[in-house]
N, C-alpha and C positions, 0 to 999 in steps of 0.2 A: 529545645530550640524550636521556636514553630516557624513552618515554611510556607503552610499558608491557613487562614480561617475562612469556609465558605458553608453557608446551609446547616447553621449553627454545629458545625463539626470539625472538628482539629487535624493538619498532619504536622508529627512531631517529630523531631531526629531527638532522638535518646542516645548520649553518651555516658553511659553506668562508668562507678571507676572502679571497678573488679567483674565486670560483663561485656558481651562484644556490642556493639553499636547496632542499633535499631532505628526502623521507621514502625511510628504508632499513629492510630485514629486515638482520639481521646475520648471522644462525643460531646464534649463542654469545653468549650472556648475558654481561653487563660488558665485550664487545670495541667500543663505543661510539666511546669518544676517538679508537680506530684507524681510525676509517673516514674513507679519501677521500672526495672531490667525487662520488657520484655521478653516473651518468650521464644521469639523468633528473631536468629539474627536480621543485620543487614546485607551481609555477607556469606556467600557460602562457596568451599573452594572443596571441588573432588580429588584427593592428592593418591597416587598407586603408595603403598606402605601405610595412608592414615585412613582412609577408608571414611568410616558412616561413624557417629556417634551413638546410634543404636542400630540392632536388627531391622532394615528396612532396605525399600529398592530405590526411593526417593533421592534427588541430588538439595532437598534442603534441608538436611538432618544432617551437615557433615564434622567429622573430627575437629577439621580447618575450623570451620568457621564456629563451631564452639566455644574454641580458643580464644579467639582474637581477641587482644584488648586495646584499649582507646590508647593512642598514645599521643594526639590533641586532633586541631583542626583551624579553618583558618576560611575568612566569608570575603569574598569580592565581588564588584558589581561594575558592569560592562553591557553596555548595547542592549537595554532591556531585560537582562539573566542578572539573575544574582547566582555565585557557584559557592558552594561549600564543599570541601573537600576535607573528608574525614580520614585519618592517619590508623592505621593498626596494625600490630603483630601478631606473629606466633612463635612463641620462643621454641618449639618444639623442631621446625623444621629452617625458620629464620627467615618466611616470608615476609615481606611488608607490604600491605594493600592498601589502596588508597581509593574511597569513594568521592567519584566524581557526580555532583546534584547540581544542576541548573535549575533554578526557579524562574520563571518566566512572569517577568514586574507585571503589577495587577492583577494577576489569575491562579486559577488554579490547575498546575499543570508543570509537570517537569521533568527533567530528560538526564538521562543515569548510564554512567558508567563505570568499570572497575578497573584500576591498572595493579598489577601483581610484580613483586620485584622479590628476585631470590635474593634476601642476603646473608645465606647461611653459606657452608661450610661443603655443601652435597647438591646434586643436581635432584631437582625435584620433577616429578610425571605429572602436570594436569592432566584430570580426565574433564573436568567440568567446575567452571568459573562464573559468577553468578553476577548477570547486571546491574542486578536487584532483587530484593527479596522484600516483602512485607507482609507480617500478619495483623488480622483483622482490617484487609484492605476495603471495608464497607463500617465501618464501625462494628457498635456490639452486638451486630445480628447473628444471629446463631446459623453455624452452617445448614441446616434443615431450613431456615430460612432465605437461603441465599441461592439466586440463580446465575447462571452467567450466557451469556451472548458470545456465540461463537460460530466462526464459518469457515462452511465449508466448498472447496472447488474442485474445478475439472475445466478442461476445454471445452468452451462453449456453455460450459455450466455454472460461470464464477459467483463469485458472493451469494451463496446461498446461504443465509440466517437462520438460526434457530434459538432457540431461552432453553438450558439444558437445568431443570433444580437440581442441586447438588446432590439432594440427599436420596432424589430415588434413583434406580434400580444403575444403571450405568453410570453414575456419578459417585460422589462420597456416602457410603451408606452408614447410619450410625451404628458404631459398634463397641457401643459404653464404653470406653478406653479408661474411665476413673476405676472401672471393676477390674482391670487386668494388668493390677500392679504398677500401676499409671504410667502404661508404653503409650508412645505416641503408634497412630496409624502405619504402616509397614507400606502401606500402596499411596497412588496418587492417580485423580486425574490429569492427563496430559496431551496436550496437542503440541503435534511434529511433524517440520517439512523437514524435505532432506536433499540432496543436491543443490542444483542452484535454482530450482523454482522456489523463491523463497513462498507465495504464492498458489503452489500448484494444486495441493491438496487441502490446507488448511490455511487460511487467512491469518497475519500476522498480527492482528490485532484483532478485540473482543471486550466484552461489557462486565464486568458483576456486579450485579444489586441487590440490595436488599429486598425487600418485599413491597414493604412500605417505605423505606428508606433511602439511604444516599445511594448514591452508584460511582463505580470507580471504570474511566475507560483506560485501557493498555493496551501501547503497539511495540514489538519488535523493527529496529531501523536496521536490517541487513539484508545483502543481496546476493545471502546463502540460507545455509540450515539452522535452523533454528528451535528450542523447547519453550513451552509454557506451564508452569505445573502447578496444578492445585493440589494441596495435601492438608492434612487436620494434625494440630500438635497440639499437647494441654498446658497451660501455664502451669502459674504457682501456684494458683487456687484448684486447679484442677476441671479448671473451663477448656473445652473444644475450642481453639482457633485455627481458623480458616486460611491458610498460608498461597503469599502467591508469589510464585519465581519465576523470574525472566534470564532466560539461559540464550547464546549462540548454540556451537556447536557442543556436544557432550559425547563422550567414549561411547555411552550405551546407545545412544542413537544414533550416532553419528562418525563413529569409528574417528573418533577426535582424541589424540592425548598431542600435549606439547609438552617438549622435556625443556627445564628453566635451569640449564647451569649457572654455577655462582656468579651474580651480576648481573644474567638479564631478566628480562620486563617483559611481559604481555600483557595486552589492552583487550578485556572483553569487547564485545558490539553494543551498537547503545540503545536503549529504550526509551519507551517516555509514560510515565501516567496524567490522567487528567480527573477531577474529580468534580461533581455538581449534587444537586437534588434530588434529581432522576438522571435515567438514563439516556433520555435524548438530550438533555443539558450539557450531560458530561462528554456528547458524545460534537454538540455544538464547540465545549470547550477545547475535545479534542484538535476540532478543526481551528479554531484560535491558533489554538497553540502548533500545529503542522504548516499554518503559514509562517511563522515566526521562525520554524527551521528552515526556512525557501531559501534561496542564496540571491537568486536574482530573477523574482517574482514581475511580471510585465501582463499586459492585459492579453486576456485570453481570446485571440483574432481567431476566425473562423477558417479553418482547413477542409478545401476539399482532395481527396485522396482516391487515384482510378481502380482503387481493387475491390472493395467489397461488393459481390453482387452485380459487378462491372465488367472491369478489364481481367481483374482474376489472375492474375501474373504474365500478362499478353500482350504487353504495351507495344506500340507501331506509331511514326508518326500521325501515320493515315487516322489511326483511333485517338491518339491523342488531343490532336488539332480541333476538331469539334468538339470535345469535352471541350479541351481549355477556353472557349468560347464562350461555352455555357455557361461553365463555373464562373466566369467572371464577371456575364452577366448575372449571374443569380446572385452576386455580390461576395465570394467568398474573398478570402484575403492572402492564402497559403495554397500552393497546390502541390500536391507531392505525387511523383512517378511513383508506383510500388514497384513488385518483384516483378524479374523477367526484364529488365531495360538493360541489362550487359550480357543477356545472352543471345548468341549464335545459333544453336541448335537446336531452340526447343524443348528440352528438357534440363534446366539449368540449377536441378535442387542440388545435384553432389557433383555438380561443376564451380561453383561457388568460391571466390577467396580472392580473383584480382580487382573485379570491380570499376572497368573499362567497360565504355558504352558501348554497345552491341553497333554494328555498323550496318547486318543483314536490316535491323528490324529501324532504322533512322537512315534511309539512303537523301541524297539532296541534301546537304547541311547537315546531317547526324543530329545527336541528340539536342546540337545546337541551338537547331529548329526551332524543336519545341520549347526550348527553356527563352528563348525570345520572346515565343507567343506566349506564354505564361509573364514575363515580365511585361509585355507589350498589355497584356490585359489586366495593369494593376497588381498583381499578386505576386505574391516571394514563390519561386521555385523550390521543390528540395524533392530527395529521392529518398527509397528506401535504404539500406543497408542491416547486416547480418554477422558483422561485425569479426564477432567471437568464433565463429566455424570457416574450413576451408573443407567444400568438398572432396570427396576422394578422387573427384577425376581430374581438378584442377591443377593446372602446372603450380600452382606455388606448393601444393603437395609434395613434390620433390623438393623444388627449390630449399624448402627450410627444414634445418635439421627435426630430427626425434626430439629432440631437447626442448623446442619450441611446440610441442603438444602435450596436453594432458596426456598422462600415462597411466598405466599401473604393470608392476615388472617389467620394465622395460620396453613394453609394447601398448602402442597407442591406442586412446580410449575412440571409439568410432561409433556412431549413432547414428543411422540412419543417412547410411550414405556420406558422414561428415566427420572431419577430426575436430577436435577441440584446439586452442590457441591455447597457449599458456604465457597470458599476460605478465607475465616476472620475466621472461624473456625479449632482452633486449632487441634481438629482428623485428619481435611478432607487433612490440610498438613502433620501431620505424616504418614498420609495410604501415600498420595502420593511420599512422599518423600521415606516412605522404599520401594514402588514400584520400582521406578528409583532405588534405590538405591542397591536394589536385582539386577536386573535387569542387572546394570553394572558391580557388582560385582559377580557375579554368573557366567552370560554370555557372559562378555568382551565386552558390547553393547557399540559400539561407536558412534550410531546414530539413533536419535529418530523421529519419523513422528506424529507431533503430530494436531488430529485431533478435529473438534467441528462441530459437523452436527444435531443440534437443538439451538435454542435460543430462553429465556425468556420471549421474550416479554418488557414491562416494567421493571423488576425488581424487587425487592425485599422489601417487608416493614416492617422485621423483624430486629432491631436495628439500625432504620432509619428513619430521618425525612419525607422520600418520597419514592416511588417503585425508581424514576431514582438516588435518593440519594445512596439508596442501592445499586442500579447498579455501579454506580461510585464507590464506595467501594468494590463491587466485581471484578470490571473491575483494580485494581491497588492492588489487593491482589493477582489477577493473574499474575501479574508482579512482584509482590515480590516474589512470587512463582519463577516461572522461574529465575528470580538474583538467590535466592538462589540454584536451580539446577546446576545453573552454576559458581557458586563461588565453588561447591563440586567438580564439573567435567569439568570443564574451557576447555577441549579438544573434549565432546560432541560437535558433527554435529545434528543441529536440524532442522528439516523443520517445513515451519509454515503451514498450513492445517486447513480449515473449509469447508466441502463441493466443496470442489476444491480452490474456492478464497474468500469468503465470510468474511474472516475477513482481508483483505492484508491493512493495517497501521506499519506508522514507531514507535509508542508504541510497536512494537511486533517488526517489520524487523531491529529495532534498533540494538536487543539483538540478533534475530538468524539469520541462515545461506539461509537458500534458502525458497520462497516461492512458491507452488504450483496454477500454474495457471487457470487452468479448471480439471473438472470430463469431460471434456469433448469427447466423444468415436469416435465419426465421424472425420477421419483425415480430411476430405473436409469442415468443418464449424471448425477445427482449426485454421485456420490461420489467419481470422481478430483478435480472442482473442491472438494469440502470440504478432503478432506486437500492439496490443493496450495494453497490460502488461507495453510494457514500457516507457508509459508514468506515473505508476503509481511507479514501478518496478526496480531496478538496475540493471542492464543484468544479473550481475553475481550470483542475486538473484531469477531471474524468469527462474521459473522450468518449461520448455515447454516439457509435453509430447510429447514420441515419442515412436509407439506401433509397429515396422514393425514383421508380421506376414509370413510364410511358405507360404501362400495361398495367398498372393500381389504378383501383378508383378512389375518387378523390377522401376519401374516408381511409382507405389503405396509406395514402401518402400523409396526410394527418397523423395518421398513427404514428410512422415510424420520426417523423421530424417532430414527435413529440417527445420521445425517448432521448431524440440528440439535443432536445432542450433540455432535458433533465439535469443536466453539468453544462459538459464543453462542449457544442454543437459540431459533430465530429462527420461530414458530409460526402455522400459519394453516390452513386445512380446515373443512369445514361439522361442526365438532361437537355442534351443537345435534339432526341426523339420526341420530346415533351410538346404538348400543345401549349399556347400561351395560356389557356386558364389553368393547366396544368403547374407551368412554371411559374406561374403567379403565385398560387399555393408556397410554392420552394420557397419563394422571394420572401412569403410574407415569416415563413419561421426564421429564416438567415437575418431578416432583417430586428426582428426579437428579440436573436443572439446576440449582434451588435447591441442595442438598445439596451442590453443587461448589463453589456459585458462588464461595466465599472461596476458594480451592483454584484453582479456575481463573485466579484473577488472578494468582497465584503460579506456573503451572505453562510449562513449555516442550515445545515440539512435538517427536515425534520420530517417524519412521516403520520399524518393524515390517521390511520387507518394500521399501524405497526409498522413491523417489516412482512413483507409478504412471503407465504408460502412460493414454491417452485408453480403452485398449479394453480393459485390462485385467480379465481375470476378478475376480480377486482384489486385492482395495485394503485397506489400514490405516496408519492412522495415531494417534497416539498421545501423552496429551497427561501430561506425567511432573511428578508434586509431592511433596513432601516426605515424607508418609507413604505416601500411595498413589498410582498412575498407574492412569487409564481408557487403554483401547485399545479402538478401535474396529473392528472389523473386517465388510467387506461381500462379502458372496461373490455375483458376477450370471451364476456359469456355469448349467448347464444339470441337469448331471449334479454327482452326490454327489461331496466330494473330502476330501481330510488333505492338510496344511501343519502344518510346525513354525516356531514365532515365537519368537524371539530377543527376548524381555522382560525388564524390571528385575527384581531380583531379589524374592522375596516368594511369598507365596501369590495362587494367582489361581481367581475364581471369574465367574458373569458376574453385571455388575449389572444390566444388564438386557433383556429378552427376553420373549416370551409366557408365560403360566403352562405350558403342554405341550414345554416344550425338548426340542428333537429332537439339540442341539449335545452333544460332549462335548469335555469339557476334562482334559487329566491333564497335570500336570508332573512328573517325577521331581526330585527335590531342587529347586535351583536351576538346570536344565537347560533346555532348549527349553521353551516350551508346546507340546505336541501339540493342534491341534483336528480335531474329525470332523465335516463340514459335510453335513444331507442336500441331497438333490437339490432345483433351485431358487431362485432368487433370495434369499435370507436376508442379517441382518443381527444383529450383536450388540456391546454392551460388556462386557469383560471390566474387570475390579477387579485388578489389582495390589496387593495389602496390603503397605506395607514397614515396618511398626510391629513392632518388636519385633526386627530385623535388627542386628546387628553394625554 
């Protein structure tokens, strides 16, 4: 059955009728019917008692999913998705699994999941349940020829890129496996987050491509822990193929088993892949297809927000009032209080959990005030919030039982000054719910910031078979949570926020609006994280700060309102201190955001010049729509330099920059862009025109 044909290459679902079910590249369009049993299931299940199918540490080599045989399948088609869902057993233990595949009409691009039902006789141990599995996910290139794109983060340090080739020295190294009695490979490469930064350490999504060939993009959609594993198996013929698995949570990582007594079900977390030509194709179609899981996609209005580089968690009437002035003149559309606007005392991180307006730091009308002024100047008000933690010093600390926190042996998980929530408990959604719900009814709050700047660890093992079971169950209460926020308030604006990006997955970016890309404060080490956002990121969802300050010249404020043009123009800086040619500057990139913003939601990332190294002099990236493409380019070397940029085709001139451009721009025909950068940290958007093109 083929699911889709793109860049003369095939993805096929193979249903053998004496082998388990597979996904296959073919490399030749309509050679489908011919294809044997794969060598890689679709399926792979880690059961305690059935273990591995061979000597290995790998979770895609398993007993389980050996087994499994077809026992039919059945295709329907709804809202754009075509779904197939494939049937199968294992007579051994009496599971029955059922592959869920969305194909997304027109593209190529699909989203996977696996539901497991015990119907045997005995309670079974998962350790490790697989969302999907495919080998030869690039066609027939041989793993030595295969790289993958993969990243890595930190605070302040997110989406860092890199092209890792398989075969050398860190990666899959060859090790003849046809000479040694033909075992498959016993290791894997593998990238893993753990806790709830799904985010923190390693980006949830990543590239592999051929050399010269196709490319395959894959993201993990959960808003916990999660595995990705590369491993090398041999077919029939005794070929190396290149296996790729998408996992949640696993035993070995993640201190995950769920026990399935007779009757029930568990639902892996869902993935998605996208495939094109190359890798910026696949990584455009990814972004296709990440809007297609949006729920309730709206144009992306500009936010100015008082903390970065600002207010800094210090909000006051007195300080707000003049911002909100500015902001509104500088045209923003959204203004949000951050941290510090319910505290009394000053130090309000492990006081945290009731979320009542401080009344020392809003005397004269309270926070009222200012949410007036803010409405009075055009823009939706909205504040921050922290949702998921209650400080230790905060009275609802006592108020709610032990029950209602993350635990482990009976004693609560605590991180820096803060308990955990445990969303399965019914208190912890009523406070939260009449929080918001004050909140928007009280204060006309039409936009919430919602933040998470600690994480558990393992998990929880209070009414659960394991710490990462319990996590799984907190990590999908948190999602019910938010549905139902927004089944009440269907017109809330929400960002997603953990420490800057530390949780950025499409379990969360499904449901809301924009996500924050870094805490990051230095506009000079901004800009590989803007442009590496979106490869993970939808433009219209990545919120790139941009802090221009009274005290920048006018070259410094250029720079950084370049970076928050890179996506979602994401705004904050004392403009109220600003001189009017100062603010004028502001005006003119706030008003470019507007000017995109329909265009933005439409447009796909593409980068100029790669992805950039961390130290890179020179960065661009590039965001390409139907008439026109912006590219954004940042120069942070020292001295004057020329590059030529490999652009769509059209005329280009820059959109935008200080009135005194020192840059110049010439293209011959439809040739390179040539630029001539002076000496200096600088920054600009160039316009792409492709109206009137062939």
């Amino acid at each position: 059955m083929t699911l889709w044909t793109r860049d003369q290459d095939e993805l096929a679902l193979v249903l053998p009728a004496d082998a388990p079910a597979a996904l296959a590249t073919t490399g030749t369009p309509g050679t489908t019917d011919s294809l044997a049993a794969p060598a890689q299931p679709l399926v792979e299940i880690l059961a305690v008692g059935q273990g591995r199918a061979s000597a290995n540490t790998r979770n895609t080599a398993t007993a389980v999913g050996a087994r499994l045989r077809v026992l039919g399948h059945d295709v329907t088609a709804s809202d754009g998705w075509t779904t197939v869902r494939v049937f199968q057993g294992d007579a051994v233990t009496g599971l029955h699994v059922t592959s869920h595949l969305q194909v997304r009409a027109g593209g190529a691009s699909l989203r996977s999941w696996t539901t497991v039902r015990n119907d045997g006789a005995e309670p079974v141990a998962l350790q490790a349940v697989s969302s999907l599995v495919i080998g030869r996910p690039v066609g027939a290139a041989p793993v030595a020829g295969t790289l993958s794109l993969e990243g890595h983060s930190e605070w302040v340090g997110e989406n860092r890129w890199a092209w890792t080739r398989l075969s050398g020295q860190d990666g899959l190294v060859g090790l003849d496996l046809p000479a040694h009695q033909h075992q498959d490979a016993r290791g894997s490469r593998s990238l893993v987050s753990t806790g709830t930064w799904s985010s923190g350490t390693r980006n949830p999504a990543g590239v592999l491509r051929a050399e010269d060939g196709p490319a395959l993009a894959w993201q993990v959609e959960h808003n916990g822990a999660w595995r990705a594993e590369l491993g090398v198996r041999l077919d029939t013929a005794d070929e190396e193929v290149l296996v790729l698995g998408l996992f949640g949570p696993t035993d070995d990582d993640h201190a995950w088993t769920r026990v399935l007594a007779p009757g029930e079900s568990f639902e892996s977390v869902q993935v998605s892949l996208a495939a094109a030509g190359d890798w910026q194709d696949a990584l455009a179609e990814m972004t296709r297809h990440r809007r297609a899981l949006r729920r309730n996609p709206r144009r992306p209005a500009v936010v100015f927000n008082d903390y970065m580089n600002t207010l800094m968690g210090d909000p006051t009437t007195a300080k707000l009032l003049p911002l909100v002035d500015a902001a509104a003149r500088t045209g923003a559309e959204l203004f949000c209080i951050d941290a510090g606007w319910y505290d009394d005392g000053g130090d309000w991180w492990d006081s945290v959990g009731l979320w009542e307006p401080s009344a020392s730091r809003f005397p004269d009308g309270g926070l009222r005030t200012v949410v007036d002024a803010i409405r009075a100047g055009g823009m939706v008000p909205g504040l921050w919030l922290e949702p998921e933690v209650v400080g230790v010093r905060s009275p609802l600390a006592e108020r709610l039982p032990d029950e209602a926190f993350l635990q482990r042996g009976g004693v609560r998980i605590t991180e820096h000054g803060r308990h955990l929530l445990d969303l399965r408990h019914r208190d912890v959604v009523k406070h939260l719910d009449e929080v918001v719900d004050r909140l928007v009814e009280d204060f006309g709050v039409g936009y919430f910031k919602l933040d998470y700047n600690v994480t558990p660890g393992a998990g929880t093992d209070l009414d659960a078979d394991s710490p990462g079971d319990g996590l799984l169950q907190q990590n999908r209460a948190h999602l019910d949570w938010i549905d139902g926020v927004l089944a009440r308030h269907p017109d809330l604006v929400i960002e997603n926020c953990a420490s800057g990006a530390m949780r950025a997955d499409y379990a969360l970016l499904s449901r809301l609006d924009l996500q924050s890309t870094s805490d990051q404060q230095n506009p000079l080490l901004y800009p590989p994280i803007a442009a590496g956002a979106l490869v993970g990121i939808v433009p219209e969802q990545a919120a790139n700060w941009a802090y221009p300050q009274p005290d920048m010249t006018d070259e410094e404020i250029v720079f950084t309102l370049c970076t928050g043009l890179t996506g979602r123009l994401y705004l904050s800086g004392r403009l109220h201190e600003m001189t009017p040619e100062q603010a004028a500057l502001v005006v003119g990139g706030v008003d470019l955001a507007k000017e995109w913003a329909d265009r933005l939601v439409g447009s796909v990332p593409f980068w100029p010049l790669g992805l950039p190294a961390w130290s890179a002099p020179l960065v661009a990236a590039g965001l390409r729509g139907a008439d026109e493409s912006l590219v954004v380019v940042w120069w942070r070397g020292a001295e004057a330099t020329e590059i030529d940029l490999d652009l769509p085709a059209g005329g280009v001139d820059i959109a935008y920059g200080p009135p005194d451009d020192g840059w110049h721009v010439t293209r011959a025909a439809d040739g390179p862009v040539h630029l001539r950068i002076p000496s200096g940290p600088q920054a600009r958007v160039l316009r792409v025109r492709h109206t009137g093109l062939a």
